[in-house]
N, CA, C and O of each residue as an XYZ file, in Angstrom:
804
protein
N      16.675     17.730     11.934
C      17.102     17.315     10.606
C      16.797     15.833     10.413
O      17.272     14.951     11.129
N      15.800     15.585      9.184
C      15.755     13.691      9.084
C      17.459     13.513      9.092
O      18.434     14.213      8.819
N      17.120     11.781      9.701
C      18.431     10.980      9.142
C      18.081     10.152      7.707
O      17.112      9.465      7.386
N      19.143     10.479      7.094
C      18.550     10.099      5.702
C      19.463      8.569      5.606
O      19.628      8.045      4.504
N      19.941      8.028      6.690
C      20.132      6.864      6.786
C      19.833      6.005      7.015
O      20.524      5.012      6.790
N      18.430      5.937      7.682
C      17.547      5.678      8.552
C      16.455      4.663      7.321
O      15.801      3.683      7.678
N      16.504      5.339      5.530
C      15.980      4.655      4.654
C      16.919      3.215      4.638
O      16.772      2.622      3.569
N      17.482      2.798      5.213
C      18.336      1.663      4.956
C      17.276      0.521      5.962
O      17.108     -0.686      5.788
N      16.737      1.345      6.930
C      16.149      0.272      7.924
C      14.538     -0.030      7.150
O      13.727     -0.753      7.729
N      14.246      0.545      5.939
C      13.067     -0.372      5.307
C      13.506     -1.540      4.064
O      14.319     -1.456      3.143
N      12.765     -2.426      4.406
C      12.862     -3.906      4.031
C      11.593     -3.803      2.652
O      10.637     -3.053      2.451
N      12.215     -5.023      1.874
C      10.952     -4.647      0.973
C       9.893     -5.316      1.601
O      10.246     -5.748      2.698
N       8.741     -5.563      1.322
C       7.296     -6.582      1.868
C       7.729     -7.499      2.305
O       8.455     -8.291      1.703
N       7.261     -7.602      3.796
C       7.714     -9.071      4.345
C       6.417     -9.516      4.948
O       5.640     -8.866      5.647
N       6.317    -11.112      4.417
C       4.841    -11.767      4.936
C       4.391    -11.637      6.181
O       3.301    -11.330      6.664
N       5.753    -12.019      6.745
C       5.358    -12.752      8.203
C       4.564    -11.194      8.661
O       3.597    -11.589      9.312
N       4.509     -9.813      8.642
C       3.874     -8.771      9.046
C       2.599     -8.433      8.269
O       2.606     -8.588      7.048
N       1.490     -7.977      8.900
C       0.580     -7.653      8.457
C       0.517     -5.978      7.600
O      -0.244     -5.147      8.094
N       1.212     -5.648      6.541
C       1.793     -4.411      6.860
C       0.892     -3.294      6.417
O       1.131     -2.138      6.769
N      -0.254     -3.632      5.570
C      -1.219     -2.954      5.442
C      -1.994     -2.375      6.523
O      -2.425     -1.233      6.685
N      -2.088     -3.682      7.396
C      -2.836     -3.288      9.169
C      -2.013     -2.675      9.647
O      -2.471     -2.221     10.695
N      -0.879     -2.325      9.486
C       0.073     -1.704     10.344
C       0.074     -0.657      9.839
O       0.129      0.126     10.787
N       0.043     -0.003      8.780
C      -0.371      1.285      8.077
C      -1.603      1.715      8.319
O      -1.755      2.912      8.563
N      -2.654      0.891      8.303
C      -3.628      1.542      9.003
C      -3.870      2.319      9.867
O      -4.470      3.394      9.857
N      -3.048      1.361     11.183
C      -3.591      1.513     12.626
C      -2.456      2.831     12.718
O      -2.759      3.621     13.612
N      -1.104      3.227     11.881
C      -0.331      4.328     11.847
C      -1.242      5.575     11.548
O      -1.483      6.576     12.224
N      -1.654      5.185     10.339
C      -2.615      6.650      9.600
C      -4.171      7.089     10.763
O      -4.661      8.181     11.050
N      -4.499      5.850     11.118
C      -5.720      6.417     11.657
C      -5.089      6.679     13.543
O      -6.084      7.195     14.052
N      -4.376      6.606     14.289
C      -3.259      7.273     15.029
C      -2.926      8.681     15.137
O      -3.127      9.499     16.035
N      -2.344      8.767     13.954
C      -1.743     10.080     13.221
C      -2.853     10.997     12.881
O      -2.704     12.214     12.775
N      -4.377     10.144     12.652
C      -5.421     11.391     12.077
C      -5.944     11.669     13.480
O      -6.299     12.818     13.747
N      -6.017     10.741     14.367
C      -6.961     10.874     15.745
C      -5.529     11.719     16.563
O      -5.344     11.228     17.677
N      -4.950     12.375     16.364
C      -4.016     13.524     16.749
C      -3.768     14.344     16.019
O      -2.865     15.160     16.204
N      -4.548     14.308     14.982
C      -4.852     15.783     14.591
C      -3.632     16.191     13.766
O      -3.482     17.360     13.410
N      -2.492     14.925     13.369
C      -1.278     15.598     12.471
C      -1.060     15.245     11.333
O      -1.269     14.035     11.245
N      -0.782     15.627     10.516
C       0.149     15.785      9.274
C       0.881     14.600      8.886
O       1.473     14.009      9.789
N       0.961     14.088      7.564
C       2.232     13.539      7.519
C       3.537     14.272      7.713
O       4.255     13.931      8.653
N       3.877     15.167      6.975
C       4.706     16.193      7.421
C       5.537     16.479      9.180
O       6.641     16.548      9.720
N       3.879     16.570      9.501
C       3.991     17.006     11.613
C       4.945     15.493     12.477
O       5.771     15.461     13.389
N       4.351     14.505     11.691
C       4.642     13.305     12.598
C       6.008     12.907     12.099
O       6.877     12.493     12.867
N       6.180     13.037     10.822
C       7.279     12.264     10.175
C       8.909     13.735     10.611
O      10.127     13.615     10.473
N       8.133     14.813     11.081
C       9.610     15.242     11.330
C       9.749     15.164     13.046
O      10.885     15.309     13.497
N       8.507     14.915     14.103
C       8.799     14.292     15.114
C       9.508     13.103     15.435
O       9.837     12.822     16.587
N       9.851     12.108     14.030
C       9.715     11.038     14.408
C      11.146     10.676     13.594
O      11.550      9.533     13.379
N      11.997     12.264     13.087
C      12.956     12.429     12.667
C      12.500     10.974     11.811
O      12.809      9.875     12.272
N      11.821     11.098     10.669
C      11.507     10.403      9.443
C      11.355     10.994      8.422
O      10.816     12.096      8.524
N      11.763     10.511      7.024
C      10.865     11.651      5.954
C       9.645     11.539      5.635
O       9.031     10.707      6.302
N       9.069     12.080      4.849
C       7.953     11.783      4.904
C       7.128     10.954      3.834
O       5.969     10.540      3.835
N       8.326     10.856      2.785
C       8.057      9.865      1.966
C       8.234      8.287      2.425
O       7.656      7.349      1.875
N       9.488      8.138      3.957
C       9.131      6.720      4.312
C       8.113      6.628      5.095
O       7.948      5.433      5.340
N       7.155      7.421      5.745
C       6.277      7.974      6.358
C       4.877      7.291      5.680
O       4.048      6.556      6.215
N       4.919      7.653      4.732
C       4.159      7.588      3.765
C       4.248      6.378      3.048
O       3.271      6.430      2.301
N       4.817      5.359      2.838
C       5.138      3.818      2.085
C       4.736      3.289      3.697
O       3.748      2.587      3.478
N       4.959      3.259      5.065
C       4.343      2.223      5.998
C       2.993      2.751      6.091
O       2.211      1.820      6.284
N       2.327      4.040      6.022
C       0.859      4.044      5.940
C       0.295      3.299      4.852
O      -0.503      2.406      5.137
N       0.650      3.577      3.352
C       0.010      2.398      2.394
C       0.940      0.632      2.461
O       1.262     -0.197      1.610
N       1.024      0.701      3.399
C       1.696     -0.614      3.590
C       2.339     -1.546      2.277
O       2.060     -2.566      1.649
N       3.531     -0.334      2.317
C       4.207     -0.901      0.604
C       5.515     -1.284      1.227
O       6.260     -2.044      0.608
N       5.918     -0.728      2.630
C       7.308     -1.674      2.998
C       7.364     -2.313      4.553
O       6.415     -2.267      5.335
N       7.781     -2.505      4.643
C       8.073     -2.949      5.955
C       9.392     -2.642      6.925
O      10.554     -3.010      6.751
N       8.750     -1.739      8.150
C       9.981     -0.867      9.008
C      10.262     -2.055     10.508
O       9.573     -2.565     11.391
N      11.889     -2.047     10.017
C      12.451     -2.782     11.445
C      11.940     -2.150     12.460
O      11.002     -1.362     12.338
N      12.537     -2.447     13.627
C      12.169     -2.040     15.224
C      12.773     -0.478     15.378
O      12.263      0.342     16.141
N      13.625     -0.273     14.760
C      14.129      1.355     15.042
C      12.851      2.190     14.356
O      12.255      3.053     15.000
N      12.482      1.827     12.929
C      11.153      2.877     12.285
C      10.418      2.910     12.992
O       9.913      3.990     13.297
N       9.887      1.308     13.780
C       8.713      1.580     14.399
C       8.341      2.536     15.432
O       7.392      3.305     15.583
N       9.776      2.136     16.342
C       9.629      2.713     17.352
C      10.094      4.324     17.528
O      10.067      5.041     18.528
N      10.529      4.600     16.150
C      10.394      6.345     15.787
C       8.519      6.407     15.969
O       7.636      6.853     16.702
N       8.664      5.877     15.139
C       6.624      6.154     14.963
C       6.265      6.317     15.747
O       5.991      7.462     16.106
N       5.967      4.814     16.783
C       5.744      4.768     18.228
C       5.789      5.923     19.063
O       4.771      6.566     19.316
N       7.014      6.246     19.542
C       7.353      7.425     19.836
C       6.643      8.478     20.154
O       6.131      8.802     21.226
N       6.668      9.357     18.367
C       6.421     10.321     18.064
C       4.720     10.347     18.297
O       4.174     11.446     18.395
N       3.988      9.217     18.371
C       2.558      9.334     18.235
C       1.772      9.140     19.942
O       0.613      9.313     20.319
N       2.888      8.757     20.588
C       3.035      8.722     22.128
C       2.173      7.384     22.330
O       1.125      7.353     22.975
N       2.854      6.105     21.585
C       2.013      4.959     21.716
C       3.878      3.851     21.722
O       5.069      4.092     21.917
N       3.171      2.894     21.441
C       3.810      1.821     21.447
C       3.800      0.685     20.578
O       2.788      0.205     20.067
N       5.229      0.188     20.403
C       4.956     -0.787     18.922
C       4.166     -1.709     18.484
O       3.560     -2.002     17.453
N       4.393     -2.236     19.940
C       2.483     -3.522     19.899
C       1.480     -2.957     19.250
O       1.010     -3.578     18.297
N       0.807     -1.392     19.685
C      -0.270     -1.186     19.573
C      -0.424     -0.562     17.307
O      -1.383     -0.204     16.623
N       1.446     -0.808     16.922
C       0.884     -0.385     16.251
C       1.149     -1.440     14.839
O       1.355     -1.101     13.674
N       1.043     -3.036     15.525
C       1.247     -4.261     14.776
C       0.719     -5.082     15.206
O       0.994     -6.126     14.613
N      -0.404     -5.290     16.505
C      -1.717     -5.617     16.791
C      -2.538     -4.764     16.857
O      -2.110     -3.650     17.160
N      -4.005     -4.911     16.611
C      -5.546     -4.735     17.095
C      -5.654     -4.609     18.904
O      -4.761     -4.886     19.704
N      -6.942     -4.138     19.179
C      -6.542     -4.126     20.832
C      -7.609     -5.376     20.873
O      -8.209     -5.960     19.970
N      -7.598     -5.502     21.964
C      -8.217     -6.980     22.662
C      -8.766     -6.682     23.878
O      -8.229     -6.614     24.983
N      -9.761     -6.532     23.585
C     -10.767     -5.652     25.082
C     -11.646     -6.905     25.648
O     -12.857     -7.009     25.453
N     -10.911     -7.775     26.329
C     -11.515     -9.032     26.980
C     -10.506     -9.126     28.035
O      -9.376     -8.638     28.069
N     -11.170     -9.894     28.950
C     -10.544     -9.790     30.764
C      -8.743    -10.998     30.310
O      -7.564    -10.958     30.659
N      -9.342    -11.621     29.662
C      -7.852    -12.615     29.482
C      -7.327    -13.022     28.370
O      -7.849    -14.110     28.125
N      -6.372    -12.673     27.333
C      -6.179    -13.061     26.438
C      -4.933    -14.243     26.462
O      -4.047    -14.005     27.283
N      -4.798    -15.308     25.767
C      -3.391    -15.891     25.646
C      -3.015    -15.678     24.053
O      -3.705    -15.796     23.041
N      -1.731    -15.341     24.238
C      -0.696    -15.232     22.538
C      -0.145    -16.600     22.444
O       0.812    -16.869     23.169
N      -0.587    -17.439     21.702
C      -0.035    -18.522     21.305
C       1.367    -18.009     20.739
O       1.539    -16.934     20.165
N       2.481    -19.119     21.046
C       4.115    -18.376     20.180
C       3.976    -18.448     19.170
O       4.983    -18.095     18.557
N       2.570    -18.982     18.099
C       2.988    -18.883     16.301
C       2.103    -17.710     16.123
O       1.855    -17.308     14.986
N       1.596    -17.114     17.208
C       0.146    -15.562     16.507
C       1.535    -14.555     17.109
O       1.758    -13.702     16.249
N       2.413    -14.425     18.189
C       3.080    -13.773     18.537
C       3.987    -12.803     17.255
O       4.630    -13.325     16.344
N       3.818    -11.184     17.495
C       4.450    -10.954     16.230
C       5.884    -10.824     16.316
O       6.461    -10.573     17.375
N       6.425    -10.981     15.284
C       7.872    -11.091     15.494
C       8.698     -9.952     14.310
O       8.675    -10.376     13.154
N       9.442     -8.505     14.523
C       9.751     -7.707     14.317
C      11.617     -7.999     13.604
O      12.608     -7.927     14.330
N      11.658     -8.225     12.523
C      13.420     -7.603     12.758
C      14.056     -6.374     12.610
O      13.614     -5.329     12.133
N      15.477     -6.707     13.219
C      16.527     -5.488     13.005
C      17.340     -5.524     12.302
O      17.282     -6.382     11.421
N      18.432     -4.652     12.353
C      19.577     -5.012     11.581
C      20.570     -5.797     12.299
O      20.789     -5.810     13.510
N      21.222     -6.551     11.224
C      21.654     -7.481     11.835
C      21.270     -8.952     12.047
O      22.092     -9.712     12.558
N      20.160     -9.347     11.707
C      19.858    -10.692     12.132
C      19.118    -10.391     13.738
O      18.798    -11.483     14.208
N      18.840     -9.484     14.489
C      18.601     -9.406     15.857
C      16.658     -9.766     15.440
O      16.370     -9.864     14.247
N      15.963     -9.864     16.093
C      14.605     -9.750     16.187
C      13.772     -9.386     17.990
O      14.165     -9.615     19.134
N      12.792     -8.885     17.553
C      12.026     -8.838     18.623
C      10.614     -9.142     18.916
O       9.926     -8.787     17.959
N       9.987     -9.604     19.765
C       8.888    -10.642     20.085
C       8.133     -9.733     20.894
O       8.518     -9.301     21.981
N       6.634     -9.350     20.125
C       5.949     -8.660     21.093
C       4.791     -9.954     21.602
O       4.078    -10.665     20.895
N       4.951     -9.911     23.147
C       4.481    -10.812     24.100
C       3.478    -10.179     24.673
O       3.306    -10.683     25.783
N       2.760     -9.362     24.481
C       1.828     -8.759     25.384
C       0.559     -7.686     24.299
O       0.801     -6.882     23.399
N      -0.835     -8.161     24.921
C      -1.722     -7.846     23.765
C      -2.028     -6.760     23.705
O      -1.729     -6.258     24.788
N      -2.452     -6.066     23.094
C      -2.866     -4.345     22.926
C      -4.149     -4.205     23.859
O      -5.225     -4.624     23.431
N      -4.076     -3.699     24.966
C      -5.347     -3.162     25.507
C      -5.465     -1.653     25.950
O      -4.668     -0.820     26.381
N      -7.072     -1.673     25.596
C      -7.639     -0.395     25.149
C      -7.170      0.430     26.577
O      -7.398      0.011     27.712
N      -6.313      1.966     26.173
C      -6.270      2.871     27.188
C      -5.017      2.333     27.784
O      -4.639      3.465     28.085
N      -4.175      1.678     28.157
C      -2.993      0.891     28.917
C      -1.789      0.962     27.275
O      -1.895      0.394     26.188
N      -0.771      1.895     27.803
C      -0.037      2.061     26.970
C       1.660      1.085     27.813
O       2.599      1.641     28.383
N       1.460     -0.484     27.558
C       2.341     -1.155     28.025
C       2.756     -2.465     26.969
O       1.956     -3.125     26.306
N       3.989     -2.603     27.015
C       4.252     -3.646     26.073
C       5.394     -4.254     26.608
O       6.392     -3.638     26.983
N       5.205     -5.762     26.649
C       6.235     -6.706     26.960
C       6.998     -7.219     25.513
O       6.335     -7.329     24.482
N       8.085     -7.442     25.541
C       8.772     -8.432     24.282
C       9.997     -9.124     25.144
O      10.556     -9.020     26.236
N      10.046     -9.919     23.900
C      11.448    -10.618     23.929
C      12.269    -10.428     22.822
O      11.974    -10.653     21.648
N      13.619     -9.878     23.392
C      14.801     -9.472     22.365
C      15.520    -10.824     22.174
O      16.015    -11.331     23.181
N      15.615    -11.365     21.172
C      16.907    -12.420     20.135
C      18.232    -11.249     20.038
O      18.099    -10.128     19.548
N      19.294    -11.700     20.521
C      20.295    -10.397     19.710
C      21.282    -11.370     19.512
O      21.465    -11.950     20.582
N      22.097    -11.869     18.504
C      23.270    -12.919     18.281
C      24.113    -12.220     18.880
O      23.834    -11.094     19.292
N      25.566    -12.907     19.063
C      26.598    -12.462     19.766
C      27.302    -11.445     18.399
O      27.348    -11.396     17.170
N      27.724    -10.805     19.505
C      28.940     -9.607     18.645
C      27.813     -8.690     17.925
O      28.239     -8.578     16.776
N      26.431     -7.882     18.029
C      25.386     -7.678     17.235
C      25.036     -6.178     18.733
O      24.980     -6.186     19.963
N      24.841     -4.777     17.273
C      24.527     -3.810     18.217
C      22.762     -3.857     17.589
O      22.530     -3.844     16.380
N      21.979     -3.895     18.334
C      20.693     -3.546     18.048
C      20.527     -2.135     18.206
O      19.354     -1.785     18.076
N      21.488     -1.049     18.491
C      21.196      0.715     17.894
C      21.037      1.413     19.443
O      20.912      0.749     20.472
N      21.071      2.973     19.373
C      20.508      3.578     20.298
C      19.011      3.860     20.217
O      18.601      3.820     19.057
N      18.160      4.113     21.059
C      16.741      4.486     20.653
C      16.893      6.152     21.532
O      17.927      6.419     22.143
N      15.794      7.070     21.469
C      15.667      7.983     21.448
C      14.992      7.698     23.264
O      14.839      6.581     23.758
N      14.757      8.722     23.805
C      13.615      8.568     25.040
C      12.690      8.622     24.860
O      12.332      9.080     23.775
N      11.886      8.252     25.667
C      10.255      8.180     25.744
C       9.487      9.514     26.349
O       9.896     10.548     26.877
N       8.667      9.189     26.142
C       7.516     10.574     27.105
C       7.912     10.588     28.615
O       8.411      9.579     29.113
N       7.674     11.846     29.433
C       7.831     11.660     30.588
C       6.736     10.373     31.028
O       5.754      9.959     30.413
N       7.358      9.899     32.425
C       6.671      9.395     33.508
C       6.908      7.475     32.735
O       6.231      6.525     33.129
N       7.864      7.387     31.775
C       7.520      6.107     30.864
C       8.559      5.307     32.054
O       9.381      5.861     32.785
N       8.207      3.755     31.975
C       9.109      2.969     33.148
C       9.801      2.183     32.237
O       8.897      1.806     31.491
N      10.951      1.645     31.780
C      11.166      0.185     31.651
C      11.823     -1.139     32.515
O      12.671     -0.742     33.315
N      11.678     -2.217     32.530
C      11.837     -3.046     33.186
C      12.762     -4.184     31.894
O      12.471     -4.439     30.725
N      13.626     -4.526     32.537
C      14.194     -5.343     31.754
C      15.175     -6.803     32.524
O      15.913     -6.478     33.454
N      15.158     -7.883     32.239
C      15.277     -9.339     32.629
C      15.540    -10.064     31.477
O      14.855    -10.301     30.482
N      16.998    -10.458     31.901
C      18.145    -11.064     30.629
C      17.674    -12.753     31.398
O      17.668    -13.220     32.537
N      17.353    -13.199     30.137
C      17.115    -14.822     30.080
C      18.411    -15.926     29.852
O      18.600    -17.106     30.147
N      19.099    -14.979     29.235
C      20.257    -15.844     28.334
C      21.154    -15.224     27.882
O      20.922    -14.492     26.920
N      22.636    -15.324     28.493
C      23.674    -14.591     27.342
C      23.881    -13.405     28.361
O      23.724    -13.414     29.582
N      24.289    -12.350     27.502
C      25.036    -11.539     28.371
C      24.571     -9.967     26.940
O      24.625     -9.836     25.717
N      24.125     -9.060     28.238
C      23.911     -7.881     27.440
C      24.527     -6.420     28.167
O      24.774     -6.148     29.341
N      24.648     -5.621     26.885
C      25.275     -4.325     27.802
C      24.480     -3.657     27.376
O      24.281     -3.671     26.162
N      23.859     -2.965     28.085
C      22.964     -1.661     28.208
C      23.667     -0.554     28.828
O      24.400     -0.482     29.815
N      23.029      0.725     27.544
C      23.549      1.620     27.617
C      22.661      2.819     27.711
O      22.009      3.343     26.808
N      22.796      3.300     29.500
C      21.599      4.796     29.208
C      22.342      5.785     29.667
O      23.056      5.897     30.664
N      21.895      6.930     28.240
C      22.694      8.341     28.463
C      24.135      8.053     28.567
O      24.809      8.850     29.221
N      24.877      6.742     27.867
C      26.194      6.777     27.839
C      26.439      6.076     28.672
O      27.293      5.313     28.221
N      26.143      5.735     30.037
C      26.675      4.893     30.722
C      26.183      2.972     30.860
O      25.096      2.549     31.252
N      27.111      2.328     30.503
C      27.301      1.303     30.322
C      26.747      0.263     31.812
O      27.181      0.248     32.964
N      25.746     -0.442     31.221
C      25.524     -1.862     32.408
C      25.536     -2.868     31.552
O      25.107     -3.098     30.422
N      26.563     -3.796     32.963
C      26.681     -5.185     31.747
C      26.089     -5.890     32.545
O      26.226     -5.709     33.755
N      25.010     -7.204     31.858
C      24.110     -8.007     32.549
C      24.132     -9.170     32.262
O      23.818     -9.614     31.157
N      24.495     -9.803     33.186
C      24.267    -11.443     32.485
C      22.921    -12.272     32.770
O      21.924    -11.579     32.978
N      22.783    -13.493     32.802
C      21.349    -13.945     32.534
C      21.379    -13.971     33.971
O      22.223    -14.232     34.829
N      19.877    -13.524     33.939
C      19.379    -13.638     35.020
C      19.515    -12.464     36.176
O      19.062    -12.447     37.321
N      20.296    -11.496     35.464
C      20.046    -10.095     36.113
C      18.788     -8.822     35.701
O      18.154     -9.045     34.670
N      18.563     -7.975     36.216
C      17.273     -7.632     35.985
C      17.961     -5.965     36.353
O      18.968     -5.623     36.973
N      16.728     -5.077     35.544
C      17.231     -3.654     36.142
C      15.971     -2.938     35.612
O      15.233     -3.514     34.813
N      15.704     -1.609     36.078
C      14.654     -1.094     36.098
C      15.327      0.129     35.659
O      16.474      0.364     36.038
N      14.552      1.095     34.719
C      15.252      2.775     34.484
C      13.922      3.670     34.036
O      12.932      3.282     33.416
N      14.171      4.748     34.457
C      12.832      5.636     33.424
C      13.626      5.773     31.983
O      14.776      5.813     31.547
N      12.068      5.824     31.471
C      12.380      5.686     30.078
C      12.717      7.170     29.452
O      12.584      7.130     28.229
N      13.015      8.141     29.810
C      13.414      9.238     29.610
C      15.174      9.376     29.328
O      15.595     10.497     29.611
N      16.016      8.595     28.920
C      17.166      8.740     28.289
C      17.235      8.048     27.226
O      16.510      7.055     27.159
N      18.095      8.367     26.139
C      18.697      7.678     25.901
C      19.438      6.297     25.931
O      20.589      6.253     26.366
N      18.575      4.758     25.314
C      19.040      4.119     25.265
C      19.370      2.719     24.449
O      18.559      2.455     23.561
N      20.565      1.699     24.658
C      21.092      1.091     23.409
C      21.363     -0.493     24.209
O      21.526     -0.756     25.401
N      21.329     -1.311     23.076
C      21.726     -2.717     23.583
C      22.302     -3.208     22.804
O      22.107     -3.036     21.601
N      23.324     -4.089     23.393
C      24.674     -4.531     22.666
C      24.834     -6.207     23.084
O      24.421     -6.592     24.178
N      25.248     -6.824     22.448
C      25.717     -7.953     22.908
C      27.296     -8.274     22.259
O      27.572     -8.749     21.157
N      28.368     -7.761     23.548
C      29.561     -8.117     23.375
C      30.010     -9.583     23.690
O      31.186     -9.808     23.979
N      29.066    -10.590     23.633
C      29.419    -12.037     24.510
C      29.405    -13.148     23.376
O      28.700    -12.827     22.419
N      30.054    -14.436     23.266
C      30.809    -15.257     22.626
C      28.886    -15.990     22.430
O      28.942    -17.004     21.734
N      27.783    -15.752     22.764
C      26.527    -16.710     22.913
C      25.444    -15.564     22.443
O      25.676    -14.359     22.542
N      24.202    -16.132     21.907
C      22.890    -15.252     21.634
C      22.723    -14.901     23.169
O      23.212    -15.367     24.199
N      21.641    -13.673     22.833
C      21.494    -13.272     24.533
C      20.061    -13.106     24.067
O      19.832    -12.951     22.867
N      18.927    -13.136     25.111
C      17.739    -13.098     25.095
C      17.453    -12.454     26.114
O      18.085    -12.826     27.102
N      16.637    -11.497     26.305
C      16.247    -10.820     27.461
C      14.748     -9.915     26.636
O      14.552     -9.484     25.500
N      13.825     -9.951     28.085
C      12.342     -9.204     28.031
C      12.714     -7.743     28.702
O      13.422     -7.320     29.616
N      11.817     -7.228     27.704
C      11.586     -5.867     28.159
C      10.468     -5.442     28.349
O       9.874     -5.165     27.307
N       9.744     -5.216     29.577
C       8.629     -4.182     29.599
C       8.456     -2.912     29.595
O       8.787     -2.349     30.637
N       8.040     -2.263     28.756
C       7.749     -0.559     28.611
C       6.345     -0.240     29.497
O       5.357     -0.760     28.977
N       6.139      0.320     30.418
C       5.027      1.181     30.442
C       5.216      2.600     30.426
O       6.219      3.144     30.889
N       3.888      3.432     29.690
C       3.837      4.489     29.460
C       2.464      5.270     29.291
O       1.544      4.979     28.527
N       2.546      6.392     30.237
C       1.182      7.141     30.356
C       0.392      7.433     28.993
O       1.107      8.241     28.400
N      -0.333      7.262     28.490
C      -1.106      7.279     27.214
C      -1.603      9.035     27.076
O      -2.694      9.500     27.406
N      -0.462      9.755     26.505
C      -1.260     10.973     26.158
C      -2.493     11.362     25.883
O      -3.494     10.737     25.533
N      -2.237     12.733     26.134
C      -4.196     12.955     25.560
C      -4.047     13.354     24.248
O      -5.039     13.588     23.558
């Protein structure tokens, strides 16, 4: 069943995103798998009319839309708000770095460039204090994440069970549950996350 609450997490046009390129690189994704708007947008428990406004890049979807999309297309959010970069070394200057929000005031920083065939993405989470950035859904089998709190204090939550981390703790999980980040602490908390994930066929 869509969540029809889920229209609350599109924003009208926001500059700082390229959102036409980001509709692009969604639609031509979605055609090189052979699906539907229809097919993807009810994988991706979306409708298909918001489905349809980020392919013609008429709004702009926080980090929860994306990463429905993401998801459902068995890719990752980087790959689908950068170009890939098929050269041995790239550097992201911090003003080309793209920067994603949530609800809430939270944002997220994708740190790591799209390369061709390697379905992996680094960021950095902003989350203010007292601020839930949501549950997310699981990933494809065999997906890893890695995660390393910089600052502040975060509770992570997989499949329900609660880890609380302060800076400078680190933890590793497959990406196959259910999971959510919270910041119950009196300070912003900052922490990186790396996703890797086997690139379907």
């Amino acid at each position: 069943m869509i969540n029809s609450s889920i229209e609350e997490h599109l924003s009208p046009v926001d500059g700082d995103l390229d959102l036409r390129a980001i509709g692009n690189r969604v639609r031509a994704l979605r055609k090189g798998r052979g699906d539907t708007l229809a097919n993807l947008a009810a994988r991706a428990d979306l409708s298909v009319s918001m489905l349809s406004a980020v392919e013609r890049g008429e709004k702009a979807a926080t980090v929860l839309v994306l990463h429905r999309i993401a998801g459902a297309l068995g890719s990752t959010i980087a790959r689908l708000v950068e170009d890939e970069t098929p050269v041995r070394a790239t550097v992201l200057r911090h003003d080309r770095q793209i920067v994603i929000p949530g609800e809430g005031g939270w944002t997220r920083r994708i740190v790591s460039p799209v390369v061709p065939g390697i379905e992996f993405e680094m960021m950095q989470t902003t989350l203010p204090p007292g601020v839930n950035a949501g549950e997310y859904g699981p990933h494809q089998a065999d997906s890893q994440e890695y995660l390393l709190v910089l600052e502040g204090e975060l509770t992570l939550t997989l499949d329900g069970t609660e880890h609380r981390l302060a800076a400078g703790d680190a933890i590793h999980h497959d990406g196959q549950c259910r999971h959510g980040y919270r910041n119950d602490g009196p300070v912003t908390c900052r922490y990186v996350l790396a996703m890797f994930d086997r690139p379907r066929p």
